[in-house]
mmCIF file as gemmi writes it, N, C-alpha and C atoms, coordinates in Angstrom:
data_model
loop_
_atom_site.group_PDB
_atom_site.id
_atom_site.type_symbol
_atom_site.label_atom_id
_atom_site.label_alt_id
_atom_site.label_comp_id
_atom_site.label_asym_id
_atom_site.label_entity_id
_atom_site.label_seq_id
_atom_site.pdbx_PDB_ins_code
_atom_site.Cartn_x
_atom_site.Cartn_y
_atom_site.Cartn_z
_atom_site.occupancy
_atom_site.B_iso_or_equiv
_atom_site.pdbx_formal_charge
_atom_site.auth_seq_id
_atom_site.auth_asym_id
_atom_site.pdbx_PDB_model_num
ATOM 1 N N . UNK Axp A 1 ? 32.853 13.998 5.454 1 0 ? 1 A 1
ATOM 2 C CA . UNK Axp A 1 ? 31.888 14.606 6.33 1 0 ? 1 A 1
ATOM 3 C C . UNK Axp A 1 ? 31.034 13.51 6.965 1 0 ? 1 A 1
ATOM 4 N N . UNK Axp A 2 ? 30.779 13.801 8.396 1 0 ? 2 A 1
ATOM 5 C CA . UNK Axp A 2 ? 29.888 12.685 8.933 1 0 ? 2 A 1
ATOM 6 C C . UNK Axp A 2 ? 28.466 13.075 9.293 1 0 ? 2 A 1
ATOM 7 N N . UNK Axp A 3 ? 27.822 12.078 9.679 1 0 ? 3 A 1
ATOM 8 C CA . UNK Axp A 3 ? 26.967 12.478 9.699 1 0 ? 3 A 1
ATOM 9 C C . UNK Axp A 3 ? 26.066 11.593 10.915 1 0 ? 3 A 1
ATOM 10 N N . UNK Axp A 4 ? 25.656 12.499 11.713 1 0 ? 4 A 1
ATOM 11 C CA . UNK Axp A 4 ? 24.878 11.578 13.365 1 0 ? 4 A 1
ATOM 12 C C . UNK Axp A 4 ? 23.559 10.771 12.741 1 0 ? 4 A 1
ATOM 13 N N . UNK Axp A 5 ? 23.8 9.956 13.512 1 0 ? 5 A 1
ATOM 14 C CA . UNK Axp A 5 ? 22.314 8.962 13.222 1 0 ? 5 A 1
ATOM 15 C C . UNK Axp A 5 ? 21.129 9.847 13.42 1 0 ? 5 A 1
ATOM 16 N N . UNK Axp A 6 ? 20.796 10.903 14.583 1 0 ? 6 A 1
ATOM 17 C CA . UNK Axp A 6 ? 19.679 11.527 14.65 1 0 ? 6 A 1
ATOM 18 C C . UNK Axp A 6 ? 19.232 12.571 13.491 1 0 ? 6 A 1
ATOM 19 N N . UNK Axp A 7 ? 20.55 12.873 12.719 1 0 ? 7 A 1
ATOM 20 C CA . UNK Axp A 7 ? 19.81 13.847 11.455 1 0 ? 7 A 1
ATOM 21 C C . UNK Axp A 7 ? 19.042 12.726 10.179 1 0 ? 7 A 1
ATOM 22 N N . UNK Axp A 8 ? 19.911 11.89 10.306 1 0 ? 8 A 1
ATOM 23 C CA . UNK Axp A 8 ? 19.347 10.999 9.572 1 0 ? 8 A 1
ATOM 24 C C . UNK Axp A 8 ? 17.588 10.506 9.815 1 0 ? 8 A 1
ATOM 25 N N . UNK Axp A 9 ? 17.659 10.176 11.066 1 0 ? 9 A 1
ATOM 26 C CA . UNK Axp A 9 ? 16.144 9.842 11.515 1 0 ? 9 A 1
ATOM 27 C C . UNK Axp A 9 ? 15.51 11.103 11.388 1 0 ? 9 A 1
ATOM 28 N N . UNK Axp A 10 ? 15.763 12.022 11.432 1 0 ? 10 A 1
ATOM 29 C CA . UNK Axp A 10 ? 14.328 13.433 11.157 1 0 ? 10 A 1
ATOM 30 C C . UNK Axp A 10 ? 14.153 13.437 10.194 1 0 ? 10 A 1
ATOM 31 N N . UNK Axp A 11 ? 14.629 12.649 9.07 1 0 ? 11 A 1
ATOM 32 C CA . UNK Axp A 11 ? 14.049 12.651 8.13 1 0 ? 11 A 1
ATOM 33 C C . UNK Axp A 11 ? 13.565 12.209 7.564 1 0 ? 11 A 1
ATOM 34 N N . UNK Axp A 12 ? 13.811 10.491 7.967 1 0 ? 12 A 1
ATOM 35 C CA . UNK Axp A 12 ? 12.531 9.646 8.433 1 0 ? 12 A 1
ATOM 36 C C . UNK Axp A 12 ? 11.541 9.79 8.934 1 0 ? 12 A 1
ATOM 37 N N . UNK Axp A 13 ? 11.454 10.194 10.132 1 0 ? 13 A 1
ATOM 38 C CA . UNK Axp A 13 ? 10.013 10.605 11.039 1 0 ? 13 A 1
ATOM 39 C C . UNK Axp A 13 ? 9.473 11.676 10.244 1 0 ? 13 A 1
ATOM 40 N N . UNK Axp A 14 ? 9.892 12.735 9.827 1 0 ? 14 A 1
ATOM 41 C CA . UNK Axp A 14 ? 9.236 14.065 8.917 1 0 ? 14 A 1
ATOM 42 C C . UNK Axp A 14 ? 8.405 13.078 7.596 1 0 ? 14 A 1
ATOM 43 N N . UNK Axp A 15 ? 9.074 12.134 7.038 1 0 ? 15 A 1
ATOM 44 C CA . UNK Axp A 15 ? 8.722 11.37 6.226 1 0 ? 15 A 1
ATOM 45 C C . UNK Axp A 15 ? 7.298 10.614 6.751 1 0 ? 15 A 1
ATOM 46 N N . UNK Axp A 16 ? 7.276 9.8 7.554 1 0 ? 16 A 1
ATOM 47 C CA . UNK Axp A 16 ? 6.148 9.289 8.462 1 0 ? 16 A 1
ATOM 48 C C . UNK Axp A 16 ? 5.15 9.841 8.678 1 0 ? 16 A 1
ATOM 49 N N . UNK Axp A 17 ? 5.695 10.685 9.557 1 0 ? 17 A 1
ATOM 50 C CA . UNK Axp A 17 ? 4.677 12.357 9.471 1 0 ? 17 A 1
ATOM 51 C C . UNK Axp A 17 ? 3.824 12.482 8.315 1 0 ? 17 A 1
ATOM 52 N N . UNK Axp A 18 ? 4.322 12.698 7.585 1 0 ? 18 A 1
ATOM 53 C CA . UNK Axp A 18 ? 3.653 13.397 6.178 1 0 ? 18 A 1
ATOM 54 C C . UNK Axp A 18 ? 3.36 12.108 5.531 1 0 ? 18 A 1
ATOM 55 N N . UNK Axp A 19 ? 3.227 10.549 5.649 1 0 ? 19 A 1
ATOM 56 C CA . UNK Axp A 19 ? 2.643 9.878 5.053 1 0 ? 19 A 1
ATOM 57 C C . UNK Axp A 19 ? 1.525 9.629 5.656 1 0 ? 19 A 1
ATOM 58 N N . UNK Axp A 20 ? 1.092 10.046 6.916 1 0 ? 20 A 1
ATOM 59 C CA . UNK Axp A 20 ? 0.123 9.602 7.767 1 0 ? 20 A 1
ATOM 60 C C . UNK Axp A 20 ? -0.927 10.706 7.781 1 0 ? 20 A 1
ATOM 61 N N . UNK Axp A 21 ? -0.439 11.718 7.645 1 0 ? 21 A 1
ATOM 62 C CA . UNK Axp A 21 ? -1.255 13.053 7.201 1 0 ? 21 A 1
ATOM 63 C C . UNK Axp A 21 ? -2.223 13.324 5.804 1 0 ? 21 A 1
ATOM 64 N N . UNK Axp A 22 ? -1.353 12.629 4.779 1 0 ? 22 A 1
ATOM 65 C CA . UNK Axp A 22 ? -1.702 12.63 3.312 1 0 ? 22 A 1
ATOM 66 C C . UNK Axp A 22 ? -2.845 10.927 3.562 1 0 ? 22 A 1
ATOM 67 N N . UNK Axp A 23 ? -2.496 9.883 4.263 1 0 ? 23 A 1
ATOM 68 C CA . UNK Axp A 23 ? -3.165 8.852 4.593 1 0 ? 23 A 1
ATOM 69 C C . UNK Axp A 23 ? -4.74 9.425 5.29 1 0 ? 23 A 1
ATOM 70 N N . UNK Axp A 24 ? -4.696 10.23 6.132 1 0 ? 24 A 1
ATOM 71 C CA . UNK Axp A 24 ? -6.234 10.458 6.263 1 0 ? 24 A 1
ATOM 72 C C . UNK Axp A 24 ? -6.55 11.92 5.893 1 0 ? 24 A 1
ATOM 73 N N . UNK Axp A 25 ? -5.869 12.614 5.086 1 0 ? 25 A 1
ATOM 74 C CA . UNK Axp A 25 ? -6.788 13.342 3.744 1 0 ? 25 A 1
ATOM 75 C C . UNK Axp A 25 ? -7.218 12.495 2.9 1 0 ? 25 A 1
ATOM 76 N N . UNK Axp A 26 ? -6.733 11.618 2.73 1 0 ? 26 A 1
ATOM 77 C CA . UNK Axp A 26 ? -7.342 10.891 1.044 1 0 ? 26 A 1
ATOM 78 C C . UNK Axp A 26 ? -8.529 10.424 2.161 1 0 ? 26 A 1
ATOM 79 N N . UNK Axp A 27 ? -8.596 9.582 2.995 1 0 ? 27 A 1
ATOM 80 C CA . UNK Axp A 27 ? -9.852 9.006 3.837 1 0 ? 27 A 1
ATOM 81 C C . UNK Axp A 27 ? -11.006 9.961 3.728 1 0 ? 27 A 1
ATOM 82 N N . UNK Axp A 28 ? -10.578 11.049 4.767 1 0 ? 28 A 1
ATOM 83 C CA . UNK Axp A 28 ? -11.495 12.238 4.821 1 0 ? 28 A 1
ATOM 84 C C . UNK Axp A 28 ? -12.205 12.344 3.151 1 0 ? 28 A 1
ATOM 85 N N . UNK Axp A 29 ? -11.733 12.811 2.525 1 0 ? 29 A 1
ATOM 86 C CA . UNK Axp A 29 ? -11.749 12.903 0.885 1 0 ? 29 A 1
ATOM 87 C C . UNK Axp A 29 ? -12.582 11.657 0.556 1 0 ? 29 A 1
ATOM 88 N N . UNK Axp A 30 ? -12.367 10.795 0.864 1 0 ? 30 A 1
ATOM 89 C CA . UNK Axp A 30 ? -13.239 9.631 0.064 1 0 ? 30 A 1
ATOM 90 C C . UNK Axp A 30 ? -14.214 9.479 0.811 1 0 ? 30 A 1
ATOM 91 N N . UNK Axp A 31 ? -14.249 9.387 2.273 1 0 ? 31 A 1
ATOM 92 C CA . UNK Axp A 31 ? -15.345 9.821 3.256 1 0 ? 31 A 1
ATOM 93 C C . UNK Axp A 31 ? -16.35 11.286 2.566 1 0 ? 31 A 1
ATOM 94 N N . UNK Axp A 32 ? -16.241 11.706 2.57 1 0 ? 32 A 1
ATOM 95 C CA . UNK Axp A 32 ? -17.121 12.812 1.813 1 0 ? 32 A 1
ATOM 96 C C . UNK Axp A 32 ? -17.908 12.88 0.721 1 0 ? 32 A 1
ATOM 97 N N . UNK Axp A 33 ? -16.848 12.215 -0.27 1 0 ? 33 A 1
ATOM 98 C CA . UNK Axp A 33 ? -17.205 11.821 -1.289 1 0 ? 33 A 1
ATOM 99 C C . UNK Axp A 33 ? -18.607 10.636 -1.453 1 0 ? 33 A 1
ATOM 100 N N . UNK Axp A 34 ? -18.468 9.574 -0.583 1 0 ? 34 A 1
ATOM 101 C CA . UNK Axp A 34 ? -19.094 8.783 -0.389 1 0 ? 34 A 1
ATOM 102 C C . UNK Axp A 34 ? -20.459 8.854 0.359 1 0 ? 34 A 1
ATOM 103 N N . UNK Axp A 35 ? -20.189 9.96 1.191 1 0 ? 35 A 1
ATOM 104 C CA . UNK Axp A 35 ? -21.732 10.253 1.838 1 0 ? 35 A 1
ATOM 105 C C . UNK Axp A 35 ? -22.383 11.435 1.223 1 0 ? 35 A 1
ATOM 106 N N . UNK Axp A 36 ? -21.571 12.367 0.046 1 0 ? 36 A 1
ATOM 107 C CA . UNK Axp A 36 ? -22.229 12.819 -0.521 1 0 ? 36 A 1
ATOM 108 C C . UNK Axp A 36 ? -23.219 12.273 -1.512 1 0 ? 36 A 1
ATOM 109 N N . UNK Axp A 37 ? -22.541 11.192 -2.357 1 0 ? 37 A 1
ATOM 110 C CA . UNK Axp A 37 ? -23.571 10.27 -3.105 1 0 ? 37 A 1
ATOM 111 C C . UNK Axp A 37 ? -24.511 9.413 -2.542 1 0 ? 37 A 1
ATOM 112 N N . UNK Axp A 38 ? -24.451 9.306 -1.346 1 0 ? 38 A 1
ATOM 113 C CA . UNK Axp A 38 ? -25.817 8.524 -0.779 1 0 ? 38 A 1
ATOM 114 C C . UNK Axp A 38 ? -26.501 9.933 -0.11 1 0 ? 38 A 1
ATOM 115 N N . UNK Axp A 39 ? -25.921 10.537 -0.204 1 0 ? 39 A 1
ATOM 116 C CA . UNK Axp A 39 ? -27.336 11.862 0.045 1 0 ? 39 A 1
ATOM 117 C C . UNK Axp A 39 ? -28.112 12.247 -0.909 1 0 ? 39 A 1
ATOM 118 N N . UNK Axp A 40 ? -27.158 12.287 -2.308 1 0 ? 40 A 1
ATOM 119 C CA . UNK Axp A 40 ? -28.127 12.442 -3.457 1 0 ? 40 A 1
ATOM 120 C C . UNK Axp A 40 ? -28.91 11.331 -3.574 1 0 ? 40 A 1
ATOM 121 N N . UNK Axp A 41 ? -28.336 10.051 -3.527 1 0 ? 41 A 1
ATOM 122 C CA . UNK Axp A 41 ? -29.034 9.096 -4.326 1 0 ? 41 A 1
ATOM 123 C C . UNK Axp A 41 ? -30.781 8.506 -2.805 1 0 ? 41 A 1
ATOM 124 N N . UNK Axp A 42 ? -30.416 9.185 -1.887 1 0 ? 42 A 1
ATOM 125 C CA . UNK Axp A 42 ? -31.481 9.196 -0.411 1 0 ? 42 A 1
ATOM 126 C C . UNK Axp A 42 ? -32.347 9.834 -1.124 1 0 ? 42 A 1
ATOM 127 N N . UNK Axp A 43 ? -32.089 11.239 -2.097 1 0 ? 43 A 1
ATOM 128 C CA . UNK Axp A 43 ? -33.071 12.137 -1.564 1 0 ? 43 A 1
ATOM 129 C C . UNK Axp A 43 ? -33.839 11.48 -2.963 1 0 ? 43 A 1
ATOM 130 N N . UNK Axp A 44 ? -33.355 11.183 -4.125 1 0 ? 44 A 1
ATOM 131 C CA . UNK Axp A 44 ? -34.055 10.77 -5.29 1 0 ? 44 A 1
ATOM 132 C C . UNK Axp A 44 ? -34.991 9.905 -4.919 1 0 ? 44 A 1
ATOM 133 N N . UNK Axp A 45 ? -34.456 8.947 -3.803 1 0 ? 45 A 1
ATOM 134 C CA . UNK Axp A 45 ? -35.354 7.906 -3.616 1 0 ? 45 A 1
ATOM 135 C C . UNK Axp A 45 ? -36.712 8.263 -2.965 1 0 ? 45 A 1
ATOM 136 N N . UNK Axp A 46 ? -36.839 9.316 -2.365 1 0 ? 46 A 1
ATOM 137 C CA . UNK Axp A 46 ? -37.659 10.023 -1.26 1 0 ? 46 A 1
ATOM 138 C C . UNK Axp A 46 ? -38.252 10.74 -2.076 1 0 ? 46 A 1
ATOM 139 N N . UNK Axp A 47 ? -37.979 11.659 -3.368 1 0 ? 47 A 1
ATOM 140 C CA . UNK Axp A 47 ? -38.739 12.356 -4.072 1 0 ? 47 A 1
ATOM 141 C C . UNK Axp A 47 ? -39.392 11.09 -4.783 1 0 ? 47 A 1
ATOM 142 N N . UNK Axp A 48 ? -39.129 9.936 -5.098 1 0 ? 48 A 1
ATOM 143 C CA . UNK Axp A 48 ? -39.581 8.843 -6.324 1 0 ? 48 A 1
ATOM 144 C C . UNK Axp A 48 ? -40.873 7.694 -5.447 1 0 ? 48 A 1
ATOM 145 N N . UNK Axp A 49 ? -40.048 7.918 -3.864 1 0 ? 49 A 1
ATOM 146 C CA . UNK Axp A 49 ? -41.285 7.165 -3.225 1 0 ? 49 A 1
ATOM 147 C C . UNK Axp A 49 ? -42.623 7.75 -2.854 1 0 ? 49 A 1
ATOM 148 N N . UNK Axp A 50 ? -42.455 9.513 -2.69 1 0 ? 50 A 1
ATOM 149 C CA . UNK Axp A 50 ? -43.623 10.574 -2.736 1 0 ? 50 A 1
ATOM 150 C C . UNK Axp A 50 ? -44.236 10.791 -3.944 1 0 ? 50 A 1
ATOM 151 N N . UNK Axp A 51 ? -43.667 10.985 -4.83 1 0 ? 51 A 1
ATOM 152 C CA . UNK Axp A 51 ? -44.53 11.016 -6.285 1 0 ? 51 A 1
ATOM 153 C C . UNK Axp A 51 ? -45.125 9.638 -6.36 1 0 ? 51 A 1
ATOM 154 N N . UNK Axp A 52 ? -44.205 8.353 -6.871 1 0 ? 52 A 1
ATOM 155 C CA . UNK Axp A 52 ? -44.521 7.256 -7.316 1 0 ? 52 A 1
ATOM 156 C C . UNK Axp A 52 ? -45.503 6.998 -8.65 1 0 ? 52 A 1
ATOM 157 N N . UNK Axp A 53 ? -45.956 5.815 -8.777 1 0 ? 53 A 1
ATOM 158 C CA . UNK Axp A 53 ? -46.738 5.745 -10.325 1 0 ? 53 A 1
ATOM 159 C C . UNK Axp A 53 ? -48.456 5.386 -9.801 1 0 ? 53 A 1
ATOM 160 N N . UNK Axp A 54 ? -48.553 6.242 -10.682 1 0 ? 54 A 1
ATOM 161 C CA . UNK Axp A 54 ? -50.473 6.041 -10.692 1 0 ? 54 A 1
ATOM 162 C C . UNK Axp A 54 ? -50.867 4.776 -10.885 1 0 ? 54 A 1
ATOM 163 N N . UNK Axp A 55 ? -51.21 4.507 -10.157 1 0 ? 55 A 1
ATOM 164 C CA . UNK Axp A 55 ? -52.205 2.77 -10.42 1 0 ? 55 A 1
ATOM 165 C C . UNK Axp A 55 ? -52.947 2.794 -11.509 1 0 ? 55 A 1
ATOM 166 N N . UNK Axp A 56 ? -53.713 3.837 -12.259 1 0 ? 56 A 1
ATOM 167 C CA . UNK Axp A 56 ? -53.912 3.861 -14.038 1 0 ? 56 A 1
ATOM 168 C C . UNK Axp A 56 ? -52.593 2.862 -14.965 1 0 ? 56 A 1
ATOM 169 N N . UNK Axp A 57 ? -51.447 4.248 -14.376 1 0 ? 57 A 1
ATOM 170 C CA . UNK Axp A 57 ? -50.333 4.174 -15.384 1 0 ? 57 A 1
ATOM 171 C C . UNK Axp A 57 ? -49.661 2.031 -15.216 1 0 ? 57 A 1
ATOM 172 N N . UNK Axp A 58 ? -49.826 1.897 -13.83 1 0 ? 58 A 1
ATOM 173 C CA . UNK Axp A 58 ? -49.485 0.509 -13.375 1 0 ? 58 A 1
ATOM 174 C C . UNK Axp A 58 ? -50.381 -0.526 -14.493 1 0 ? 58 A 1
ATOM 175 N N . UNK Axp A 59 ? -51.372 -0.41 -13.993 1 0 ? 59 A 1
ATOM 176 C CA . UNK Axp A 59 ? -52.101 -1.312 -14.989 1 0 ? 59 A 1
ATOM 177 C C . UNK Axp A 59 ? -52.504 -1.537 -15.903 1 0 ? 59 A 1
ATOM 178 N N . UNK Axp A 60 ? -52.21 -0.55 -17.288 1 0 ? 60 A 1
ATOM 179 C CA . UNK Axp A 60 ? -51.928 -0.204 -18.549 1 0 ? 60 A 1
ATOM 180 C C . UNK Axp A 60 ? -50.757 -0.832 -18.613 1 0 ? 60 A 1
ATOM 181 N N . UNK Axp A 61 ? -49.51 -0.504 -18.297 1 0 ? 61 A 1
ATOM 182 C CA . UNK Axp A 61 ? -48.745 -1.053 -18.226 1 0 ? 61 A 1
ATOM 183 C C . UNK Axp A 61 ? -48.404 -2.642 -18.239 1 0 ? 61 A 1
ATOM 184 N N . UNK Axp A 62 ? -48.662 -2.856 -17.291 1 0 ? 62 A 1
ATOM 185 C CA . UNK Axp A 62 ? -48.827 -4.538 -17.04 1 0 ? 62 A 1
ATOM 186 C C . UNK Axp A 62 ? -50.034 -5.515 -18.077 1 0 ? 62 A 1
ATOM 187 N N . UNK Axp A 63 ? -51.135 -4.543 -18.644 1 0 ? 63 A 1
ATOM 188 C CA . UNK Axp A 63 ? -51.44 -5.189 -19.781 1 0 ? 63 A 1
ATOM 189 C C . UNK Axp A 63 ? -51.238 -5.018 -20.975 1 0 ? 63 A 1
ATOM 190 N N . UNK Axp A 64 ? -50.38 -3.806 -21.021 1 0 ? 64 A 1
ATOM 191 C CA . UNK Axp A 64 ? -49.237 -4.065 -22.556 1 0 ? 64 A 1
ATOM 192 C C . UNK Axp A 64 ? -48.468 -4.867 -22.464 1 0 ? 64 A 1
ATOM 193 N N . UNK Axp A 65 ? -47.558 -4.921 -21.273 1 0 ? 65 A 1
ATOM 194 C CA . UNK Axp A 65 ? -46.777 -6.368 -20.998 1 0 ? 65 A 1
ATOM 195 C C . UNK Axp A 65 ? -46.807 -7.408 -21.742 1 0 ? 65 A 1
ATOM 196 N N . UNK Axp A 66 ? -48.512 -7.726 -20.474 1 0 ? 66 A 1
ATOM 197 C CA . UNK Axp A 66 ? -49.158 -9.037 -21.595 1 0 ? 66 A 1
ATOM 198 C C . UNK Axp A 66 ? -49.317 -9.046 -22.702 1 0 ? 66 A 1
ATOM 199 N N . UNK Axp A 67 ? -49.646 -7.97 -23.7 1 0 ? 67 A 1
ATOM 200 C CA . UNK Axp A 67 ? -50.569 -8.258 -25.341 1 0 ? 67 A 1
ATOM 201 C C . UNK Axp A 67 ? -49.245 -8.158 -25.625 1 0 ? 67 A 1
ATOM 202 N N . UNK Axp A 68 ? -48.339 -7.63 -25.701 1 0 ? 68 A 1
ATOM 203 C CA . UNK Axp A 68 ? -47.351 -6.936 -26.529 1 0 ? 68 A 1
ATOM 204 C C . UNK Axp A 68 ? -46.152 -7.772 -26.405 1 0 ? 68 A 1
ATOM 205 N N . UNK Axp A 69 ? -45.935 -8.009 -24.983 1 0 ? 69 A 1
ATOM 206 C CA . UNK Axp A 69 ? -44.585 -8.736 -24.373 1 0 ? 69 A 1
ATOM 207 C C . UNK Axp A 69 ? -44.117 -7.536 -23.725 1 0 ? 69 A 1
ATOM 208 N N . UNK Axp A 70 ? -42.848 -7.955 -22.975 1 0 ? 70 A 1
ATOM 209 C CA . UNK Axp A 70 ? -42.664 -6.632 -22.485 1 0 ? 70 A 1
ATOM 210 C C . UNK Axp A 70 ? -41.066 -6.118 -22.747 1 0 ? 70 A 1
ATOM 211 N N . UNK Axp A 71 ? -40.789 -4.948 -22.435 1 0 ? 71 A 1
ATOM 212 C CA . UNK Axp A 71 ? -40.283 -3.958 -23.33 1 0 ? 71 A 1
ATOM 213 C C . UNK Axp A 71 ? -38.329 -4.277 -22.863 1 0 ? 71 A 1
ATOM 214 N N . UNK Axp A 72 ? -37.843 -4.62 -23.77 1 0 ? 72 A 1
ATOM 215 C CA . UNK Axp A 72 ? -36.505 -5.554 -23.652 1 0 ? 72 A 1
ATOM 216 C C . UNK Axp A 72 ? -35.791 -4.604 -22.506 1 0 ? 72 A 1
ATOM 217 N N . UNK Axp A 73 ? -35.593 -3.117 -22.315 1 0 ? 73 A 1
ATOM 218 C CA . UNK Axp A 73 ? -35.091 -2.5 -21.198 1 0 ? 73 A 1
ATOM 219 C C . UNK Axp A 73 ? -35.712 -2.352 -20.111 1 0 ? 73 A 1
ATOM 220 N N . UNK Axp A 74 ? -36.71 -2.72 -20.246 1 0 ? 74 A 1
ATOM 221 C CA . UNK Axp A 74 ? -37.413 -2.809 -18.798 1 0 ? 74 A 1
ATOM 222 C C . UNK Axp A 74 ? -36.564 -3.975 -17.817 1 0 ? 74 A 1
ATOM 223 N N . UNK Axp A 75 ? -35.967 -3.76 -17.013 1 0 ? 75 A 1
ATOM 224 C CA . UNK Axp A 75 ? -35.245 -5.247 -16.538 1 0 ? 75 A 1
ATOM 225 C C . UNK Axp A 75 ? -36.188 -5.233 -15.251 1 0 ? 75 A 1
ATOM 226 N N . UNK Axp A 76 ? -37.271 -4.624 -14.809 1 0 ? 76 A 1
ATOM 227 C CA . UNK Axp A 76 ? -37.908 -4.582 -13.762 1 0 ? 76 A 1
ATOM 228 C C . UNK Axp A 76 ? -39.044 -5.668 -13.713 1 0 ? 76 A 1
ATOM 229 N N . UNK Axp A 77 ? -39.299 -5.993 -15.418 1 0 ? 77 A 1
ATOM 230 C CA . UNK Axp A 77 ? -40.435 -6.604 -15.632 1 0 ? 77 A 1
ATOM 231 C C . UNK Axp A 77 ? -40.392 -8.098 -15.058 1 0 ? 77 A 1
ATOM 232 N N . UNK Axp A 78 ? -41.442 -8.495 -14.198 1 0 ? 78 A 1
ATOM 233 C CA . UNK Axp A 78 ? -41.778 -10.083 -14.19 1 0 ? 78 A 1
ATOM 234 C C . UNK Axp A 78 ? -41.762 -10.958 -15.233 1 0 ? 78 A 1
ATOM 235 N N . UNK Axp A 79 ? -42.541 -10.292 -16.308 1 0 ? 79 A 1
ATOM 236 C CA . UNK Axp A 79 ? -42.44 -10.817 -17.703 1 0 ? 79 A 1
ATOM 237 C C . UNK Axp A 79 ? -41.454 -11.232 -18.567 1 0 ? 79 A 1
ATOM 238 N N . UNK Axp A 80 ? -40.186 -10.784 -18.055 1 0 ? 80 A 1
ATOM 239 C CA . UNK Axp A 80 ? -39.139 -10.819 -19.102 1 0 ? 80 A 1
ATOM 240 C C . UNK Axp A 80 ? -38.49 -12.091 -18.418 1 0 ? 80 A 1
């Protein structure tokens, strides 16, 4: 049985097709993915820069630092 070169190629190109299709779902998909976590991690920042820390709580802080040393998970500290 023979067989024409053009059946052969549709099934190549169908192949192509469908790798280029599945190529920007995964994009789309990781695109989404990716601006969904900077929307969460936007809005935390926006609720954390509106609250923020009491200048009490700041400077208590910063002089436990000093008497005490400061606190090994803190990686924010100047002190450490």
């Amino acid at each position: 049985m023979k067989y024409n070169r053009s059946n052969q190629r549709n099934g190549v190109t169908l192949l192509m097709v469908m790798t280029v299709l599945v190529l920007f779902l995964l994009m789309g998909t990781t695109f989404m993915i990716v601006t969904n976590n900077f929307l969460k991690s936007a809005r935390q920042r926006s609720k954390f820069r509106l609250k923020g820390d009491d200048a009490q709580v700041l400077v208590e802080r910063a002089l436990y630092d000093i008497i005490r040393g400061p606190d090994l998970n803190n990686i924010m500290s100047p002190l450490r």
